[in-house]
PDB file of N, CA, C and O in Angstrom:
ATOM      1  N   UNK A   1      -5.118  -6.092  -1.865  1.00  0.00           N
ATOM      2  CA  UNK A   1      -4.393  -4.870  -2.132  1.00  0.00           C
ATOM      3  C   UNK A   1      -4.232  -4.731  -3.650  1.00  0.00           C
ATOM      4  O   UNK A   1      -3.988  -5.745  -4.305  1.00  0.00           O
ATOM      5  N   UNK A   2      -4.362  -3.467  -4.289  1.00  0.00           N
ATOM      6  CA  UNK A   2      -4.310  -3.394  -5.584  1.00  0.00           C
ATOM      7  C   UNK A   2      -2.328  -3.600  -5.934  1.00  0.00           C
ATOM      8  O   UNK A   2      -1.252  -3.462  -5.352  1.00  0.00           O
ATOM      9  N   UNK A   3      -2.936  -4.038  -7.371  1.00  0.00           N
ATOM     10  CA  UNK A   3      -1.379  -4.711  -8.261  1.00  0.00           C
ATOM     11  C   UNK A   3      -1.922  -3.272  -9.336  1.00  0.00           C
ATOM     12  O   UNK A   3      -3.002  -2.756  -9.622  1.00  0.00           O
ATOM     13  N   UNK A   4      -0.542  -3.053  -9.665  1.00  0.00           N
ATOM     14  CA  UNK A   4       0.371  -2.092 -10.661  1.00  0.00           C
ATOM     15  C   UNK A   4       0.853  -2.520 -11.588  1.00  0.00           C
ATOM     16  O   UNK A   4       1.427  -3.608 -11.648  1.00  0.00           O
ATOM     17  N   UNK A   5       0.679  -1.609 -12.618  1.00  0.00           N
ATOM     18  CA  UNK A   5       1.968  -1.974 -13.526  1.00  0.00           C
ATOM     19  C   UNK A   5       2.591  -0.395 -13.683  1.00  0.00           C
ATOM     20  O   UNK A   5       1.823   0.567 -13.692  1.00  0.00           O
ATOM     21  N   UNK A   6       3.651  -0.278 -13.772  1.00  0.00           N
ATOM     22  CA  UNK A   6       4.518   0.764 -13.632  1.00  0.00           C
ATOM     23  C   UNK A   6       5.685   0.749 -14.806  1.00  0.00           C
ATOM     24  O   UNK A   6       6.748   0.134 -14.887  1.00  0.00           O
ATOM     25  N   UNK A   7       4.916   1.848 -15.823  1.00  0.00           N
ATOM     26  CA  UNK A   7       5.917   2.067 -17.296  1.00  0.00           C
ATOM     27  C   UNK A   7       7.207   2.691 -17.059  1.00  0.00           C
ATOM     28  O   UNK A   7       7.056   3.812 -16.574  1.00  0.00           O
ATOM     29  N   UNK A   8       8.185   2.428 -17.196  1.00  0.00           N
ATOM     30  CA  UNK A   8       9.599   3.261 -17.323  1.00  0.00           C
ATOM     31  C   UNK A   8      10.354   3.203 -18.356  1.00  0.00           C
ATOM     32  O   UNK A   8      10.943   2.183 -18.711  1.00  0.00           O
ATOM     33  N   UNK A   9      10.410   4.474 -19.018  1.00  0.00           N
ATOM     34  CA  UNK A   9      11.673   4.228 -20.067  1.00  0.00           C
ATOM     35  C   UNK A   9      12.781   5.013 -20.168  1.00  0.00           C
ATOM     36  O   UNK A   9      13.003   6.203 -20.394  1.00  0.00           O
ATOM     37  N   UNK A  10      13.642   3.686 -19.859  1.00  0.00           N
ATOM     38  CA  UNK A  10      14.826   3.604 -19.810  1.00  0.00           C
ATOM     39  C   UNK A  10      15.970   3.378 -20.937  1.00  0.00           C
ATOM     40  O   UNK A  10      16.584   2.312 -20.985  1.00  0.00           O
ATOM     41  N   UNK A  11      16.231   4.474 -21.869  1.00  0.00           N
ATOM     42  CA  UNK A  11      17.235   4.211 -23.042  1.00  0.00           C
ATOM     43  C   UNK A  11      18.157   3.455 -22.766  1.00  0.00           C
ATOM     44  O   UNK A  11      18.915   3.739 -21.839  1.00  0.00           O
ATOM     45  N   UNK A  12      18.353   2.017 -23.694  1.00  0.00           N
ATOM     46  CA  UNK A  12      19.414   1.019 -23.554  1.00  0.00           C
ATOM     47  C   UNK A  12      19.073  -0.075 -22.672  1.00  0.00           C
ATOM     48  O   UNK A  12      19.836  -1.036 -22.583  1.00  0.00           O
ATOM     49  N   UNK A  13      17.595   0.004 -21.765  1.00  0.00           N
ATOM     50  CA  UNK A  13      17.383  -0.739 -20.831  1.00  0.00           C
ATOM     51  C   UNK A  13      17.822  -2.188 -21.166  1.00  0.00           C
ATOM     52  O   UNK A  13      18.566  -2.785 -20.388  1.00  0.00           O
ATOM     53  N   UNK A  14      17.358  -2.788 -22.353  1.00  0.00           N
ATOM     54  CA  UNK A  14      17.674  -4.453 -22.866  1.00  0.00           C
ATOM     55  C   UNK A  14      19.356  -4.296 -22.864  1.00  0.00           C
ATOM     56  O   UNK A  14      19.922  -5.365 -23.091  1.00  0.00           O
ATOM     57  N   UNK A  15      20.225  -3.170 -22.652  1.00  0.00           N
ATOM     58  CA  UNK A  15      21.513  -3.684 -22.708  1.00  0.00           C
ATOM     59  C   UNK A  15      22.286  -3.536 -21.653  1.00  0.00           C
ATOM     60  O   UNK A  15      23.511  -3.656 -21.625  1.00  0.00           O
ATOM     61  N   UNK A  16      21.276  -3.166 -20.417  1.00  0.00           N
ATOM     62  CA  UNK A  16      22.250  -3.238 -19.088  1.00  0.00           C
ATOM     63  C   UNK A  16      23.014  -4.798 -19.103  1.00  0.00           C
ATOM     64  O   UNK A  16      22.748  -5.735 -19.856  1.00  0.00           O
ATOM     65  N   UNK A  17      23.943  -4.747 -18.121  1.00  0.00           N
ATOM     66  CA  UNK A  17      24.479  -5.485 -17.827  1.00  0.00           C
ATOM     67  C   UNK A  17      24.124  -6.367 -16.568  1.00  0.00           C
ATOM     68  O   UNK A  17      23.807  -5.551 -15.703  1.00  0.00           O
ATOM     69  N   UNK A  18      24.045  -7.384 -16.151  1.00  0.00           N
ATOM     70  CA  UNK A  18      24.035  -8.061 -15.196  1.00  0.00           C
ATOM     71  C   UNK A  18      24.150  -7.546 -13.764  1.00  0.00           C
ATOM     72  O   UNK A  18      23.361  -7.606 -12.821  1.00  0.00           O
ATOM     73  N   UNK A  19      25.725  -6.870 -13.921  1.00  0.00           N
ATOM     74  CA  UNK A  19      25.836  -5.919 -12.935  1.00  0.00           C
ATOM     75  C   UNK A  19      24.928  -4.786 -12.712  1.00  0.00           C
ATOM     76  O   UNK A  19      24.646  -4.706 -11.517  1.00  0.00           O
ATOM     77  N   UNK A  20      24.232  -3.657 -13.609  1.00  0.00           N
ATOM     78  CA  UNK A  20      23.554  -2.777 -13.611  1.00  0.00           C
ATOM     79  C   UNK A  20      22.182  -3.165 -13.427  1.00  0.00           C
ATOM     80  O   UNK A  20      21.285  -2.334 -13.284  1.00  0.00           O
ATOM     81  N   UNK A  21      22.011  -4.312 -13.427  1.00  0.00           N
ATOM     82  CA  UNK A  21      20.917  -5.011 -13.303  1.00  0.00           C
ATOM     83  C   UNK A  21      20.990  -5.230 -11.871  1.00  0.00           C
ATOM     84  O   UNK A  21      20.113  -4.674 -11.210  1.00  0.00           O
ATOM     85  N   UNK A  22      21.708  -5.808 -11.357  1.00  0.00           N
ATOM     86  CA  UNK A  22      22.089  -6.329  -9.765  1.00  0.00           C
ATOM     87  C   UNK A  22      21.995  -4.994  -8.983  1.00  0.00           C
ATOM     88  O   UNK A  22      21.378  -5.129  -7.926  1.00  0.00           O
ATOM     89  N   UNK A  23      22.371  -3.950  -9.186  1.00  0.00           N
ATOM     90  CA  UNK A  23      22.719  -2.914  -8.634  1.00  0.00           C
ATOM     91  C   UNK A  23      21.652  -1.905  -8.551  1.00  0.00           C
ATOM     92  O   UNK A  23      21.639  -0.992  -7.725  1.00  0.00           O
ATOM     93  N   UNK A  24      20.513  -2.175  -9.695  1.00  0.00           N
ATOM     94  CA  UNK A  24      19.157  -1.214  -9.564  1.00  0.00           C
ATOM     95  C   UNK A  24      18.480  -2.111  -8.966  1.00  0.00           C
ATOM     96  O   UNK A  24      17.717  -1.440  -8.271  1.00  0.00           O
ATOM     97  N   UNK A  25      18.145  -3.705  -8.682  1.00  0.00           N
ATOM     98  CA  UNK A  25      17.425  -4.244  -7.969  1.00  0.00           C
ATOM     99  C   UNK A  25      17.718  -4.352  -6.462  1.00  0.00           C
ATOM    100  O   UNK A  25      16.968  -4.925  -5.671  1.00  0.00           O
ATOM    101  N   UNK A  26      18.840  -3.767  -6.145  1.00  0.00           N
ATOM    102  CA  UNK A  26      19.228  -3.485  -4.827  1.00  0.00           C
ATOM    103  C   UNK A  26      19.008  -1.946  -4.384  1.00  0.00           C
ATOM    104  O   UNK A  26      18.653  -1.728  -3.225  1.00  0.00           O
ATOM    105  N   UNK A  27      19.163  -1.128  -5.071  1.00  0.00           N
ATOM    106  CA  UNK A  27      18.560   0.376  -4.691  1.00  0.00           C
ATOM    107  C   UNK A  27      17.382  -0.236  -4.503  1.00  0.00           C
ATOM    108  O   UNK A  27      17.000  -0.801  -3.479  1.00  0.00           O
ATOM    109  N   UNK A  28      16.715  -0.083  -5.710  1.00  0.00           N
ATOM    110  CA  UNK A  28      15.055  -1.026  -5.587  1.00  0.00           C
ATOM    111  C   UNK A  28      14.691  -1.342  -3.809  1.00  0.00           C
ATOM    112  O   UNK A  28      14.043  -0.836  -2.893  1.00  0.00           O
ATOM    113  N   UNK A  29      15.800  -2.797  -4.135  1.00  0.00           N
ATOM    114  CA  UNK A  29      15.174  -3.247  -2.762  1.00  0.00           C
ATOM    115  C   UNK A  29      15.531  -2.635  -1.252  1.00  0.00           C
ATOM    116  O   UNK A  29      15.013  -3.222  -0.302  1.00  0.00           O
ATOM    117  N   UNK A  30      16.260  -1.658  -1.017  1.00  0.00           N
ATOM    118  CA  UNK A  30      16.850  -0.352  -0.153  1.00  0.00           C
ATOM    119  C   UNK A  30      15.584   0.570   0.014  1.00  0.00           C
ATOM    120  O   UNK A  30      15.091   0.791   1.120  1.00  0.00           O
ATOM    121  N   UNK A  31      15.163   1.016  -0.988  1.00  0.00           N
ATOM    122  CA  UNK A  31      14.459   1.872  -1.055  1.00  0.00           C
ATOM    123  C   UNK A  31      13.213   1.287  -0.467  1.00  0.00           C
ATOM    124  O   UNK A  31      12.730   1.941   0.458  1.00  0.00           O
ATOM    125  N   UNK A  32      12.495   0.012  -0.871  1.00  0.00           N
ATOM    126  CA  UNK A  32      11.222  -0.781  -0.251  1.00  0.00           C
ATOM    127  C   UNK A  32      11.781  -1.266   0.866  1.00  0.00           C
ATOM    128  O   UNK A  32      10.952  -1.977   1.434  1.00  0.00           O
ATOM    129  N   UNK A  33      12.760  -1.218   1.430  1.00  0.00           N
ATOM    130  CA  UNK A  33      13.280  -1.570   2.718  1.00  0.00           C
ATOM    131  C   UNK A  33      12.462  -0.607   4.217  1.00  0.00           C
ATOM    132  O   UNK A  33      11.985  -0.886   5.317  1.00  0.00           O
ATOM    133  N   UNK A  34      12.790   1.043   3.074  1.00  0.00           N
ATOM    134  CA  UNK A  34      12.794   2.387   3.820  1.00  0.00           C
ATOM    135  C   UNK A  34      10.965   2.652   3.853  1.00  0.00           C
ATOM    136  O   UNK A  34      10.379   3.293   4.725  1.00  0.00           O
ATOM    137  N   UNK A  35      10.587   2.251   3.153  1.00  0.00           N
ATOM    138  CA  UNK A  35       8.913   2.632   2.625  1.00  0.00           C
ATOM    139  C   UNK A  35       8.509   1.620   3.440  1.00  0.00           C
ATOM    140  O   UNK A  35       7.426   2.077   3.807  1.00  0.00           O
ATOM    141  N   UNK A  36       8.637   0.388   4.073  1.00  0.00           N
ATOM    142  CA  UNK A  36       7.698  -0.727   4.711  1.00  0.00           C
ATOM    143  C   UNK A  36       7.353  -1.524   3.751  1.00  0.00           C
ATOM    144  O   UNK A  36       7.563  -1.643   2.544  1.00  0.00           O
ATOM    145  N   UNK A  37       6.523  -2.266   4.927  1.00  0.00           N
ATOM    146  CA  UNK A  37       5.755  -3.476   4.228  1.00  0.00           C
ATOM    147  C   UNK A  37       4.472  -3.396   2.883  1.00  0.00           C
ATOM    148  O   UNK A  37       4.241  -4.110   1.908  1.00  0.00           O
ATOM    149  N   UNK A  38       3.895  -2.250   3.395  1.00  0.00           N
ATOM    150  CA  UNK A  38       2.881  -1.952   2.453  1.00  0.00           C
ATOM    151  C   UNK A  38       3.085  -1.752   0.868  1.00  0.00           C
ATOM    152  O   UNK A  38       2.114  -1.616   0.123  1.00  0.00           O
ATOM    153  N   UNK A  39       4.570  -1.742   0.349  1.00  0.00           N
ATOM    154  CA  UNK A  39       4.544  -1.506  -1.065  1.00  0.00           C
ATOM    155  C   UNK A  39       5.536  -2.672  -1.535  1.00  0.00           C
ATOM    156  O   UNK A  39       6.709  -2.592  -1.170  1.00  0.00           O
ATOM    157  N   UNK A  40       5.176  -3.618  -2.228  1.00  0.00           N
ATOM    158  CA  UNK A  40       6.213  -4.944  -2.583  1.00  0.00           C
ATOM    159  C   UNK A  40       5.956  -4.654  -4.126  1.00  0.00           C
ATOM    160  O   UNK A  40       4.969  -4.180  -4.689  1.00  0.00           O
ATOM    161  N   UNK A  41       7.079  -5.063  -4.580  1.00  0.00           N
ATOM    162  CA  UNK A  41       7.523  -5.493  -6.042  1.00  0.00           C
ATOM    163  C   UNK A  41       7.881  -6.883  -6.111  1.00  0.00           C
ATOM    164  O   UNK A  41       8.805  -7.498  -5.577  1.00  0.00           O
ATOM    165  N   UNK A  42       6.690  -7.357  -7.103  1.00  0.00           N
ATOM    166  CA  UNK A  42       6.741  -8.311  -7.673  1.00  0.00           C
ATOM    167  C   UNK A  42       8.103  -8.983  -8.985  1.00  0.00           C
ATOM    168  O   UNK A  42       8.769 -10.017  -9.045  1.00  0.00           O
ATOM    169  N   UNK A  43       8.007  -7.956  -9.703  1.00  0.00           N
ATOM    170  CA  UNK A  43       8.854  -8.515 -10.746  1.00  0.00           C
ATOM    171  C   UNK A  43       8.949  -7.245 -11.809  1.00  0.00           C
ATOM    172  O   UNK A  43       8.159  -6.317 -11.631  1.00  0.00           O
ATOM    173  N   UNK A  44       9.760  -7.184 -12.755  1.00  0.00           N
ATOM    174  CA  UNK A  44       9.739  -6.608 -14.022  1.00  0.00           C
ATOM    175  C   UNK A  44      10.404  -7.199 -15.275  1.00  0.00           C
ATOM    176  O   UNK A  44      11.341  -7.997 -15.279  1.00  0.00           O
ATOM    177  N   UNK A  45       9.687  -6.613 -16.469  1.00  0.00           N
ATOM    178  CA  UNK A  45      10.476  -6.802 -17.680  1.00  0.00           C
ATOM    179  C   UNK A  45      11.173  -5.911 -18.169  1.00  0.00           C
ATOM    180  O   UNK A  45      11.096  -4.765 -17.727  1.00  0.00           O
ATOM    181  N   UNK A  46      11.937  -6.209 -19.102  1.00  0.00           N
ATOM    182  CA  UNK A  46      13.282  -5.500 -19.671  1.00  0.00           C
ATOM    183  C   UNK A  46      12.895  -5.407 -20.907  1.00  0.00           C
ATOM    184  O   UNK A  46      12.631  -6.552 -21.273  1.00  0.00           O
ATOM    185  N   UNK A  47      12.743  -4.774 -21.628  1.00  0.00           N
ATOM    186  CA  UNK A  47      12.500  -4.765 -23.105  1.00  0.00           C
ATOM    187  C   UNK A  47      13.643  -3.552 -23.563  1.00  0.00           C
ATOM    188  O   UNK A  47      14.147  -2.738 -22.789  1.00  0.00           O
ATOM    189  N   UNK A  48      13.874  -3.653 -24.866  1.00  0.00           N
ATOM    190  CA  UNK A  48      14.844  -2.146 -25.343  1.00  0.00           C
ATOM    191  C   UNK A  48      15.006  -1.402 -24.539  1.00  0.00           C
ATOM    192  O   UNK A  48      16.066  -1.295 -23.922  1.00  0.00           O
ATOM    193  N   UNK A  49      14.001  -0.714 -24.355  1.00  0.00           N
ATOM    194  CA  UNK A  49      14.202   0.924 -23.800  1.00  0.00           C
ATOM    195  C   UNK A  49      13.079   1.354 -22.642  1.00  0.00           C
ATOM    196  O   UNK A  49      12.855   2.488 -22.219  1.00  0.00           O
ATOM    197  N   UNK A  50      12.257  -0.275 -22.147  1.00  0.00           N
ATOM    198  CA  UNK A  50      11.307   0.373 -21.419  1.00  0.00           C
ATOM    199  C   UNK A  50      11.146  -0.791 -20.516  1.00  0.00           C
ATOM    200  O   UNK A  50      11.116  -1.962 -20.896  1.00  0.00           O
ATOM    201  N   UNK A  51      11.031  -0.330 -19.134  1.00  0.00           N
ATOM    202  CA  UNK A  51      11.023  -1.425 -17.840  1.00  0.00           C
ATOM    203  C   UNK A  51       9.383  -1.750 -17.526  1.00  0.00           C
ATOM    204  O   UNK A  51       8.491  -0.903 -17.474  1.00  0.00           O
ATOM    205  N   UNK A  52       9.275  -2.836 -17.382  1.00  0.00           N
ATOM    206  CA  UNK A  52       7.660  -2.528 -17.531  1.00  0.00           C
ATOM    207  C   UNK A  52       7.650  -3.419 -15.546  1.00  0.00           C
ATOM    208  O   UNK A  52       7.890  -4.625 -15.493  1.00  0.00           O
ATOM    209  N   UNK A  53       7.416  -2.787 -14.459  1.00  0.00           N
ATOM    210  CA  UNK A  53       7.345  -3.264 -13.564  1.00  0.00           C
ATOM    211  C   UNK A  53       5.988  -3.522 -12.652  1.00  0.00           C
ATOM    212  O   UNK A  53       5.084  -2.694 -12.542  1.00  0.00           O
ATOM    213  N   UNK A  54       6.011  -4.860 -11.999  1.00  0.00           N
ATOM    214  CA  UNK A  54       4.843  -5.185 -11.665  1.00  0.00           C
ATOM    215  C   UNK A  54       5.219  -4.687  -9.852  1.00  0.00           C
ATOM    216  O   UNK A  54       6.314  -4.910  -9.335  1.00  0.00           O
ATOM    217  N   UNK A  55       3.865  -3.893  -9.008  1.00  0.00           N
ATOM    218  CA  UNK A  55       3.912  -3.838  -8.118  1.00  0.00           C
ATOM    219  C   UNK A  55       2.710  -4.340  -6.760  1.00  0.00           C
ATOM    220  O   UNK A  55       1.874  -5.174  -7.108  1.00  0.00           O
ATOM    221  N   UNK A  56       2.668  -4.011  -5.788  1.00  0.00           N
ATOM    222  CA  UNK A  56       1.307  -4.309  -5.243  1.00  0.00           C
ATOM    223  C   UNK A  56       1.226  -2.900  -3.880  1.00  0.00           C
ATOM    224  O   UNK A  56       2.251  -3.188  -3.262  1.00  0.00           O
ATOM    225  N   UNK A  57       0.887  -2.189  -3.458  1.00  0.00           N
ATOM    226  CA  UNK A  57       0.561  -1.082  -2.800  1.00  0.00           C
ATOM    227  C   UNK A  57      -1.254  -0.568  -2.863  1.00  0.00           C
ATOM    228  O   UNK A  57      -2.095  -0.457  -3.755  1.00  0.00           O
ATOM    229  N   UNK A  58      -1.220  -0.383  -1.548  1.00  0.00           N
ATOM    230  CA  UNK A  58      -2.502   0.236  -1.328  1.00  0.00           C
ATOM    231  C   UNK A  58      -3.052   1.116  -1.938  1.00  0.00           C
ATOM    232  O   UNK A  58      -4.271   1.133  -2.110  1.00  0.00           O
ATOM    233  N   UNK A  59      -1.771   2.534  -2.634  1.00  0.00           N
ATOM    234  CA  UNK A  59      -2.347   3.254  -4.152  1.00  0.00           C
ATOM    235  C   UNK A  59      -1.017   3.940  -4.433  1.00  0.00           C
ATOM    236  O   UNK A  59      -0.061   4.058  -3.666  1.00  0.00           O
ATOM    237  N   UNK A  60      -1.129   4.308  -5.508  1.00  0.00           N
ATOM    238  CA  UNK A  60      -0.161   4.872  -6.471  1.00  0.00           C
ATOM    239  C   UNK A  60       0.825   5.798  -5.250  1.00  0.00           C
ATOM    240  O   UNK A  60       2.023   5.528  -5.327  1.00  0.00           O
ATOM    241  N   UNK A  61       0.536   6.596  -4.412  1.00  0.00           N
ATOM    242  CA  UNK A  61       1.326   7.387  -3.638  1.00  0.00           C
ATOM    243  C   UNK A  61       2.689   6.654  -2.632  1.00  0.00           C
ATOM    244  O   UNK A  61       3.605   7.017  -1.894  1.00  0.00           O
ATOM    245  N   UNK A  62       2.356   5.971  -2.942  1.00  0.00           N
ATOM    246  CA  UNK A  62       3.889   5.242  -2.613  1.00  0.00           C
ATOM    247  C   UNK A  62       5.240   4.456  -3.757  1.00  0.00           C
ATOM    248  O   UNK A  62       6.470   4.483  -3.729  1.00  0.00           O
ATOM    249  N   UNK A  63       4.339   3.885  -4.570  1.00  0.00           N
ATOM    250  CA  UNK A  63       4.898   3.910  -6.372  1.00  0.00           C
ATOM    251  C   UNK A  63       5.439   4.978  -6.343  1.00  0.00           C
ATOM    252  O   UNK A  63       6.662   5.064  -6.240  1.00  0.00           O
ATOM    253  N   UNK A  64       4.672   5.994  -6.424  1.00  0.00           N
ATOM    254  CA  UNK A  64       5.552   7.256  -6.826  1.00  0.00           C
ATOM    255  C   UNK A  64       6.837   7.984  -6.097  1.00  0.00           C
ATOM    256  O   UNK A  64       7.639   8.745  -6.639  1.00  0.00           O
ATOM    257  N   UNK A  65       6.819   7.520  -4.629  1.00  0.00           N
ATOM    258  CA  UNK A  65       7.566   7.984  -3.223  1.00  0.00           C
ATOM    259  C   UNK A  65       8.616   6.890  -3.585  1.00  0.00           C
ATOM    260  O   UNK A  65       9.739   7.357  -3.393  1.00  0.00           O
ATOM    261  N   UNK A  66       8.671   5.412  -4.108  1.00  0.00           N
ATOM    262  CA  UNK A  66       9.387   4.939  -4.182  1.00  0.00           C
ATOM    263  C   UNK A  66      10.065   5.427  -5.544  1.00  0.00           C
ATOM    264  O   UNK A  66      11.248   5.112  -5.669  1.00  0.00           O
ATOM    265  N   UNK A  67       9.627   5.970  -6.319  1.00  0.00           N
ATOM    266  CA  UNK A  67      10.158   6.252  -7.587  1.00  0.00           C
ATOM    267  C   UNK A  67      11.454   7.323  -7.503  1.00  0.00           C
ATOM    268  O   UNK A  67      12.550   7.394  -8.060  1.00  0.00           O
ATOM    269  N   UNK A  68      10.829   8.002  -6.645  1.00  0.00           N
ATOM    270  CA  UNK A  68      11.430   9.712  -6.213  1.00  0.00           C
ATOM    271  C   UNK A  68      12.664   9.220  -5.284  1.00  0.00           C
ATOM    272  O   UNK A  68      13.777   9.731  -5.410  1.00  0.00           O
ATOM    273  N   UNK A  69      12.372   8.092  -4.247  1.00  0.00           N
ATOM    274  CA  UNK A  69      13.418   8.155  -3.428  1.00  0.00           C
ATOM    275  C   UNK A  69      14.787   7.330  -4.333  1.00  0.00           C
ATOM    276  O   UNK A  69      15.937   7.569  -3.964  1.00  0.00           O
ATOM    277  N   UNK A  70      14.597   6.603  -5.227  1.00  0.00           N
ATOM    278  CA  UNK A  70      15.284   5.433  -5.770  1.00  0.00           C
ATOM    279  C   UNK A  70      15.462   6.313  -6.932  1.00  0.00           C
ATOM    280  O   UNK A  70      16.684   6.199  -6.835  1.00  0.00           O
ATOM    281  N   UNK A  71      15.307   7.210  -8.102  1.00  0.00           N
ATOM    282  CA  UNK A  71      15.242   7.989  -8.682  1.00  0.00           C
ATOM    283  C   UNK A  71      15.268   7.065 -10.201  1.00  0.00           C
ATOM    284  O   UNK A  71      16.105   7.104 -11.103  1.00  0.00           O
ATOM    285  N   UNK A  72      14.284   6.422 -10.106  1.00  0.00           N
ATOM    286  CA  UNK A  72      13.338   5.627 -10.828  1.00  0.00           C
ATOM    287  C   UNK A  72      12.628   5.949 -11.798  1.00  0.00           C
ATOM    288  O   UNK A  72      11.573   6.154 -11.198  1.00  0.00           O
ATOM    289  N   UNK A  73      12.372   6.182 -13.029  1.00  0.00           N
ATOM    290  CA  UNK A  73      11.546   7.188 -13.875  1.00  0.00           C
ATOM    291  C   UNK A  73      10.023   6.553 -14.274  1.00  0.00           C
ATOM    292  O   UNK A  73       9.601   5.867 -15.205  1.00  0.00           O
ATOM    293  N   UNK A  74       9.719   6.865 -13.650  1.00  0.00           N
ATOM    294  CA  UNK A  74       8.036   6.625 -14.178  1.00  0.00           C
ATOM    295  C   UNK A  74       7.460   7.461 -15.417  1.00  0.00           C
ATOM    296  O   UNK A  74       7.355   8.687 -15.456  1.00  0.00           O
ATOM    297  N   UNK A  75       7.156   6.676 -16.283  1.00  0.00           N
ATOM    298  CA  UNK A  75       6.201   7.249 -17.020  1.00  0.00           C
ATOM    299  C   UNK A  75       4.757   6.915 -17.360  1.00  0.00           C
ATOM    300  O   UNK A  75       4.277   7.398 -18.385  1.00  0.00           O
ATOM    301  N   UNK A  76       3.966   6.058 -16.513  1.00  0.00           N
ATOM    302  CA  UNK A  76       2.655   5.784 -16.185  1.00  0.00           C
ATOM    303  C   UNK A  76       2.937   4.610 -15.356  1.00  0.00           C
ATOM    304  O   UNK A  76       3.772   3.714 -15.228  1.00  0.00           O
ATOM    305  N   UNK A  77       1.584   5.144 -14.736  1.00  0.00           N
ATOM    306  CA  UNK A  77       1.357   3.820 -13.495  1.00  0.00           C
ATOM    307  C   UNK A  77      -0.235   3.733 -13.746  1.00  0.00           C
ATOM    308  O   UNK A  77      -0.968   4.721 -13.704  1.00  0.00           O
ATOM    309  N   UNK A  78      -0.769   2.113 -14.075  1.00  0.00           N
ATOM    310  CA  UNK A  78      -1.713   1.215 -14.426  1.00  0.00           C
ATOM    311  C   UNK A  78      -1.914  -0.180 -13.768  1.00  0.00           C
ATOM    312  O   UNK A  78      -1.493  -1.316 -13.986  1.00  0.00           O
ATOM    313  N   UNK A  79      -3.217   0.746 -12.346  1.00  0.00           N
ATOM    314  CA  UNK A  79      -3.832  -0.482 -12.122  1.00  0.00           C
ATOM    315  C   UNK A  79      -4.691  -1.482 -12.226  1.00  0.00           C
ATOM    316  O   UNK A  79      -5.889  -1.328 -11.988  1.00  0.00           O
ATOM    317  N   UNK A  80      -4.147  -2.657 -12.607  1.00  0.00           N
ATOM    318  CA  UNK A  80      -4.501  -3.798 -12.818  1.00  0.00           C
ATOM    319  C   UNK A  80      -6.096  -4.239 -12.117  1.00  0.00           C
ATOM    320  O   UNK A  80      -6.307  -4.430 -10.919  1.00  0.00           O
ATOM    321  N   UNK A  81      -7.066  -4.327 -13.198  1.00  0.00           N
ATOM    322  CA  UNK A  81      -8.426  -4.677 -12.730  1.00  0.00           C
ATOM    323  C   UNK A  81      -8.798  -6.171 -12.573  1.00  0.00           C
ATOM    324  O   UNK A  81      -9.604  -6.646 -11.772  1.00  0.00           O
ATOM    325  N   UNK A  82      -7.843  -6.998 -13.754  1.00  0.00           N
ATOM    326  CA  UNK A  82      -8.605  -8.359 -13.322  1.00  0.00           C
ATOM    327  C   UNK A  82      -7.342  -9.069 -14.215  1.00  0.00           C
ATOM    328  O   UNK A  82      -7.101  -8.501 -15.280  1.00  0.00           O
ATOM    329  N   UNK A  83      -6.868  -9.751 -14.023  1.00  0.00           N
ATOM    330  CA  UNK A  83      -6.075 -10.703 -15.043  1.00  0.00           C
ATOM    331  C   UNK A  83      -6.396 -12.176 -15.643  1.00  0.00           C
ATOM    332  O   UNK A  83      -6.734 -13.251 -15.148  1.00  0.00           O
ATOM    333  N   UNK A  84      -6.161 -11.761 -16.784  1.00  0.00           N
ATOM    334  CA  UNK A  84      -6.908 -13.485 -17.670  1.00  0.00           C
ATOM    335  C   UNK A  84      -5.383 -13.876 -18.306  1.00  0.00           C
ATOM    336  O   UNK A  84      -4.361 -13.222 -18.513  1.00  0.00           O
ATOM    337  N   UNK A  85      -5.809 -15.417 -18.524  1.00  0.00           N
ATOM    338  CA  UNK A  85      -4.544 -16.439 -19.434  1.00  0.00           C
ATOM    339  C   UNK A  85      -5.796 -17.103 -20.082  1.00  0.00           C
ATOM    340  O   UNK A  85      -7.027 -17.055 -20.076  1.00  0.00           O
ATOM    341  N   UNK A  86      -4.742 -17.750 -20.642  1.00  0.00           N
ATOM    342  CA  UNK A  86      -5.743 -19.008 -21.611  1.00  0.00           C
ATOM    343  C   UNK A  86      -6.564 -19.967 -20.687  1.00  0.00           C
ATOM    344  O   UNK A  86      -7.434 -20.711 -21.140  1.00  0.00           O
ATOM    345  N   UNK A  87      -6.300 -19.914 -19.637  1.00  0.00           N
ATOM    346  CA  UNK A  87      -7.889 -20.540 -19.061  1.00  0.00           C
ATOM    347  C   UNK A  87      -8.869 -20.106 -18.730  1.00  0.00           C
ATOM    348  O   UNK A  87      -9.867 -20.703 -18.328  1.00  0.00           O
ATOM    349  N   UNK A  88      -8.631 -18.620 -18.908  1.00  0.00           N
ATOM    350  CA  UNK A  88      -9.902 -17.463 -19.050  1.00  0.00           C
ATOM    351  C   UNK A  88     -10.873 -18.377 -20.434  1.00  0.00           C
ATOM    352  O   UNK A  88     -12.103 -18.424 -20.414  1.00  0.00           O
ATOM    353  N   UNK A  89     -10.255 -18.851 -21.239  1.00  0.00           N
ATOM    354  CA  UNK A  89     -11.272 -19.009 -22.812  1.00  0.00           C
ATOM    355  C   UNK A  89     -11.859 -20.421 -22.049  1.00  0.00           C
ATOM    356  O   UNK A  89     -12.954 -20.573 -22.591  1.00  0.00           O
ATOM    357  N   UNK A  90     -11.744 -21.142 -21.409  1.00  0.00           N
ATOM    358  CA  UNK A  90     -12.098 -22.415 -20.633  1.00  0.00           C
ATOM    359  C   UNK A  90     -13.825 -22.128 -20.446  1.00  0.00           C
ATOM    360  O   UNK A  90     -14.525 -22.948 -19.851  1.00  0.00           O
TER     361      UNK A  90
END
């Protein structure tokens, strides 16, 4: 199944709080509750002002259904063709 990466920016994002943090990963996970099995979230980062989240779904039309229902701001969604680390140079 194809992996995502899913841009959001979010002003102040690096200064939520723990709580605001706890509380969007539970809409989050409410919302992928309501959508099924077919769309999982892996993980995200927090940087300043922009959430950079990793997903896995069959194609973007559910990313986006989850975005809309959770009211989530997308500002690009980029799927992932092949991933390398340093044992790619091996």
């Amino acid at each position: 199944m194809p992996k995502y990466v899913i841009e959001r920016e979010i002003e102040g994002a690096g200064q939520l709080s723990e709580d605001d943090l706890q509380g969007i990963s539970q809409r989050s996970c409410d919302v992928l509750g309501q959508l099924g099995p077919q769309v999982q979230w892996l993980e995200s980062y927090v940087t300043d002002n922009k959430v950079f989240c990793v997903y896995i779904a069959p194609d973007e039309t559910l990313i986006r259904k989850h975005g809309e229902m959770g009211d989530f701001p997308i500002k690009a969604i980029h799927e992932v063709k092949t991933m390398i680390d340093p044992t790619t140079a091996e």
